[in-house]
C-alpha positions as CSV (number, residue, x, y, z in Angstrom):
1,X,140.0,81.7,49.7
2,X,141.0,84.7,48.1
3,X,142.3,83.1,44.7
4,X,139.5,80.4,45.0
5,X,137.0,83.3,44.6
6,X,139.0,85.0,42.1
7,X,139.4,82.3,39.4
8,X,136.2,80.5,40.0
9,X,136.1,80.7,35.6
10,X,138.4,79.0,34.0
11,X,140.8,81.2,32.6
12,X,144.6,81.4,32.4
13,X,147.0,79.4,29.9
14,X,145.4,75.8,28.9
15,X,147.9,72.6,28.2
16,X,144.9,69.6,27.3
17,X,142.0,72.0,28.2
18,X,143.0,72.8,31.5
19,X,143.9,76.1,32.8
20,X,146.7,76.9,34.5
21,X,146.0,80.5,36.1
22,X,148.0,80.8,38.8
23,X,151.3,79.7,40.5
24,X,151.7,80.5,44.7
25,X,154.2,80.6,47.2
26,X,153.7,81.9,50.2
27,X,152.4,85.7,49.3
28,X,155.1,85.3,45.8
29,X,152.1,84.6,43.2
30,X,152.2,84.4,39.8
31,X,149.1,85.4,37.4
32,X,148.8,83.4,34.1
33,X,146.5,84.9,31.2
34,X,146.4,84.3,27.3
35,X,145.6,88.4,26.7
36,X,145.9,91.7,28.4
37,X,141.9,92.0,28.6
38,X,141.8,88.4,30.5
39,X,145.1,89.6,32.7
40,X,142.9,92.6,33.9
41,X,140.1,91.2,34.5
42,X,141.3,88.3,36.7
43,X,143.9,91.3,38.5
44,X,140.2,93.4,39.1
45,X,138.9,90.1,41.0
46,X,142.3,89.3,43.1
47,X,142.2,93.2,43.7
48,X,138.1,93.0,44.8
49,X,138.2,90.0,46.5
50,X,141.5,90.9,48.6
51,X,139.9,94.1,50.0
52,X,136.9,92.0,51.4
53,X,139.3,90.2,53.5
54,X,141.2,93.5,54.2
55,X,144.0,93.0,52.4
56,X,145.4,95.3,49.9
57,X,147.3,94.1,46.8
58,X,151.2,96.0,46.7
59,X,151.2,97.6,43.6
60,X,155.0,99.1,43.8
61,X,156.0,95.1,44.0
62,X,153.9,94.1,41.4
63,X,155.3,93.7,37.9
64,X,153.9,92.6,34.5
65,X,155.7,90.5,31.8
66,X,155.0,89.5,28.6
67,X,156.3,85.8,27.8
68,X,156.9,85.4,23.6
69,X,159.6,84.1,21.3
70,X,160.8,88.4,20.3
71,X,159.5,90.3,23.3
72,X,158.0,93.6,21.9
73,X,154.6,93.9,22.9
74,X,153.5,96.2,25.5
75,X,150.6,95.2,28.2
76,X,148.9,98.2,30.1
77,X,147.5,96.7,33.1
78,X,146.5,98.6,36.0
79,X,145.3,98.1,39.5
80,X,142.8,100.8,40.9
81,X,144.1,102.9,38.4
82,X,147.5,102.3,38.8
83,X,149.3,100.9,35.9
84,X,151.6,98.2,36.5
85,X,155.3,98.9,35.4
86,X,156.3,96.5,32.7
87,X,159.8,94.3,32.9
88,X,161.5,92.3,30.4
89,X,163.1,89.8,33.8
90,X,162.1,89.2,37.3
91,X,163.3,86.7,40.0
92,X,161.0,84.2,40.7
93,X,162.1,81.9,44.0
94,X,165.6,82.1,43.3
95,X,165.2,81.8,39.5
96,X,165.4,84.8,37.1
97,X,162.1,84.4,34.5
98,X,163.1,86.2,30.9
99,X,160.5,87.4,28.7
100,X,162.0,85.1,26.2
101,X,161.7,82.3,27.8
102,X,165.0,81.9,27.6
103,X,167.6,80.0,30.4
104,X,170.4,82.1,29.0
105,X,170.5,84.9,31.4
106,X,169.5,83.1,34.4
107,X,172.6,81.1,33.9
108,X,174.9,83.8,33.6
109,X,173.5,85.5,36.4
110,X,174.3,82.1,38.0
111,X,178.3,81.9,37.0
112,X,178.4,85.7,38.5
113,X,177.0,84.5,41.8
114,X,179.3,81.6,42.0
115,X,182.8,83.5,41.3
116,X,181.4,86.3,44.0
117,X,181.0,83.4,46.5
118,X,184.8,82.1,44.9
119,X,185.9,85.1,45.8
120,X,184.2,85.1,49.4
121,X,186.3,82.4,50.2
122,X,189.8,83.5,48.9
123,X,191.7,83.9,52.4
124,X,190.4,80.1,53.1
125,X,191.3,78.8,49.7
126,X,195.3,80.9,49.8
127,X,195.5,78.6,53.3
128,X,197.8,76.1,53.1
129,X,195.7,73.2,52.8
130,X,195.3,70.0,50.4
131,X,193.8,70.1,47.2
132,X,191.3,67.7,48.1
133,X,189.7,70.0,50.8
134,X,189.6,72.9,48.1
135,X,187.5,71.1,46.1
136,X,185.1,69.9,48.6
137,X,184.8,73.4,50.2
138,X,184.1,75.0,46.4
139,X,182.1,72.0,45.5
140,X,180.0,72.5,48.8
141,X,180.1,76.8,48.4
142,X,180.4,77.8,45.2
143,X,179.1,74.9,42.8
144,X,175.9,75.0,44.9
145,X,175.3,78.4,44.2
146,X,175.6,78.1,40.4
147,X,173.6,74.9,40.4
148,X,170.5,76.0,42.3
149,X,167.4,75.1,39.8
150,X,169.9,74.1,36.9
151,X,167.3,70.8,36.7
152,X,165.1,73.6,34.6
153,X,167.3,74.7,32.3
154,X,167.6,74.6,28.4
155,X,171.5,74.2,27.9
156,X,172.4,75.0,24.1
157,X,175.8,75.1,22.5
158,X,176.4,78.9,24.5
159,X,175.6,77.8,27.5
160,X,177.3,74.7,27.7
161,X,180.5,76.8,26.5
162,X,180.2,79.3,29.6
163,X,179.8,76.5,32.0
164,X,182.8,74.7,30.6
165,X,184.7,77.9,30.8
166,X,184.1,78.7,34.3
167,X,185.0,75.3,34.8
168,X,188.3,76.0,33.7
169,X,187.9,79.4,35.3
170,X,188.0,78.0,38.7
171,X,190.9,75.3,38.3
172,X,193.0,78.2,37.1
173,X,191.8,80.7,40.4
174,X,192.7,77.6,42.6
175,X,196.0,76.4,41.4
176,X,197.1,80.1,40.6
177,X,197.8,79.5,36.9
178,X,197.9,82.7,34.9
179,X,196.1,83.0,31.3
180,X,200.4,84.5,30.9
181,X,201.6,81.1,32.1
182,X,199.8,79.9,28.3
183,X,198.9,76.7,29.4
184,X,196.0,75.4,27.4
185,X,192.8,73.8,28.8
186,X,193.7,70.2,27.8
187,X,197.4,70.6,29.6
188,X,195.7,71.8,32.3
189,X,193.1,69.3,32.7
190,X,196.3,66.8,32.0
191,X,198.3,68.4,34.8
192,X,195.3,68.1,37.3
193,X,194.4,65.1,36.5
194,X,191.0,66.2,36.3
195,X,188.6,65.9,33.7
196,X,185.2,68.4,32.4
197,X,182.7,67.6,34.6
198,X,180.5,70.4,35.7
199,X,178.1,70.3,32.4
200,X,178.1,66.6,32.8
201,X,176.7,67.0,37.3
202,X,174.3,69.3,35.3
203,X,173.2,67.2,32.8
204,X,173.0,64.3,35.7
205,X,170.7,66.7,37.9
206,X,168.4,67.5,34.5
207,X,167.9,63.3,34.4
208,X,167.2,62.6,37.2
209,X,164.7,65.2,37.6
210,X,163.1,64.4,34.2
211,X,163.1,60.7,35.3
212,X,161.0,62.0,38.7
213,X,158.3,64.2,36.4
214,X,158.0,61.2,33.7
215,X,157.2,58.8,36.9
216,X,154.9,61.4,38.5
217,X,156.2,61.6,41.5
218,X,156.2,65.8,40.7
219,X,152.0,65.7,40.5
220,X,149.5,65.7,37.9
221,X,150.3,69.3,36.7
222,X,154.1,69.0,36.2
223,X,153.6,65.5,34.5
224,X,150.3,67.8,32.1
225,X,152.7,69.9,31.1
226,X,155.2,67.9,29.7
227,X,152.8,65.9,27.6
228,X,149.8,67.9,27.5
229,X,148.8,69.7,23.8
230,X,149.0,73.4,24.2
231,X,146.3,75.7,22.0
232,X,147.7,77.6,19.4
233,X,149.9,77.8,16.1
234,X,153.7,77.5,16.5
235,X,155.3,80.3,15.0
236,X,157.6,80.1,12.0
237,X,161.1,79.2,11.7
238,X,163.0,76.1,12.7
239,X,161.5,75.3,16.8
240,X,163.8,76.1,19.3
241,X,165.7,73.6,21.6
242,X,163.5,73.3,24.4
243,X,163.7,71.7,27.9
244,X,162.5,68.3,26.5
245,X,164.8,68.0,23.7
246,X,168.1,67.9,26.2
247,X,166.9,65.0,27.4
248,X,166.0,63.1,23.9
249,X,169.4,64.3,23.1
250,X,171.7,63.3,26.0
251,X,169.8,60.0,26.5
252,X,170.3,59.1,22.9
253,X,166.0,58.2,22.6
254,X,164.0,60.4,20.3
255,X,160.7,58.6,21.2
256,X,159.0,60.4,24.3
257,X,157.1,57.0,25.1
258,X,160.5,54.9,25.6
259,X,162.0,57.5,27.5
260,X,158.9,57.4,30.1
261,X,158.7,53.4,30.1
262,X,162.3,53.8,31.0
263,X,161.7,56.3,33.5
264,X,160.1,53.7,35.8
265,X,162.7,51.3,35.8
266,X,164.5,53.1,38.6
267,X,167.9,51.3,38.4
268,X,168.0,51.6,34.3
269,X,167.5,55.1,34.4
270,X,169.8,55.7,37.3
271,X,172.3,53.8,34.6
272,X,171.1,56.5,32.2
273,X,172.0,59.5,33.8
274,X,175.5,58.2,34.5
275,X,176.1,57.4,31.1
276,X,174.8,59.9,29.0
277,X,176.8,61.8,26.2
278,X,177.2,65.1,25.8
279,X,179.1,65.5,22.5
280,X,176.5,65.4,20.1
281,X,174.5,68.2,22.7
282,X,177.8,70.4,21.8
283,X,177.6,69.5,17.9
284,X,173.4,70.1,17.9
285,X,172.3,70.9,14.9
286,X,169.3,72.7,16.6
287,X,172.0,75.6,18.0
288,X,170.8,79.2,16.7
289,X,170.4,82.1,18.1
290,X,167.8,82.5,16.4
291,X,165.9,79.4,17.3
């Protein structure tokens, strides 16, 4: 009731004339404006409104961001003359949002948390037990950490490489090979019998999911976004790889329409995600730094 009061204008970010002003879950709620003056404005009404149903909005908890391709400009927003403290990353349900927009960070934030849970488990891993089990128990303990929300992410050439390397990280940690024992990554690999395959379960997860928003199955808004036209000028330079272009990439189809007919042949696409080649992702020539 509170929020419906709130944003009975339509305000927010529009995608195809429709505003998106808010995202909730639970009492974790995200605000959504194009300026500071319509952020303020929409944080006096959530902080009016709230009070009328005695409840009082925590200003210690809440943070400001500012979402844009070089972070640098400052909001002052403030709540009963409080002003809100300004960051440049905040956890979000599990997933750290960056002021850039970026997935880099979150990602290595991810690899940390998965070699803290390796380590967690060292005493059961040094147990004399097959090779088999270790896998299952670091697929089942550690990979889930690192891939928890990887369906959102924007993998470029960097991130690819730090997957791949923690890859190799962890067959070295488990079969007690030393960077001093110089064995390379392919003799390794050769020695295991094993072959790169954490980028590719990524890139798998990404498919699938895309497949679910391109059928709709995710609702309306997640399907609006995707294909909606956002309100604006693009700003210069060459346009950065986004979430859409992995998947125009990896499935080898540049034409958004195909890709969604495709979508709703369940089996076909299935077949897609299970065949999809990551090479070309590795050699992109949309990898910059400063795209």
């Amino acid at each position: 009731m509170i929020f419906q009061k709130a944003f009975y204008e339509q305000k927010g970010f529009k995608v195809n004339g429709v505003a998106f002003s808010n995202i909730r879950y639970a009492d974790d709620t995200v605000i959504i404006a194009e300026s500071q003056e319509q952020l303020q404005s929409i944080l006096d009404n959530v902080t009016t409104i709230s009070e009328e149903y005695n409840m009082k909005l925590n200003v210690k908890k809440t943070k400001v961001m500012v979402i844009e391709r070089n972070p640098s400009t400052s909001c002052a927003v403030t709540v009963n003359g409080e002003k809100l403290e300004q960051i440049q990353s905040y956890i979000y349900l599990g997933t750290m949002i960056t002021s850039d927009g970026r997935s880099d960070k979150e990602i290595k934030r991810r690899i940390s948390m998965a070699k803290s849970k390796f380590f967690q488990l060292g005493t059961i891993l040094r147990d004399n037990i097959s090779v088999r089990v270790k896998y299952k128990i670091i697929k089942c303990y550690v990979l889930s950490v690192l891939m928890y929300g990887c369906e959102t992410w924007t993998m470029r050439k960097k991130e690819i490489r730090s997957l791949d390397a923690f890859e190799m990280w962890i067959y070295r940690k488990m079969n007690r090979i030393r960077w001093t024992d110089k064995i390379s990554n392919e003799e390794l690999l050769k020695m295991l019998n094993k072959e790169r395959n954490l980028v590719k379960e990524i890139s798998k997860r990404k498919i699938k999911y895309a497949g679910h928003i391109f059928r709709g199955s995710g609702g309306e808004h997640s399907q609006l976004i995707i294909e909606g036209y956002i309100e604006g000028k693009r700003s210069r330079g060459r346009p950065r790889v986004d979430w859409m272009s992995n998947i125009k990439k990896w499935s080898e189809i540049k034409n958004y329409k195909e890709l969604k007919n495709l979508a709703l042949h369940r089996d076909e696409w299935r077949r897609l995600s299970n065949t999809i080649n990551l090479q070309e992702e590795t050699d992109s020539e949309h990898e910059s730094d400063s795209g």
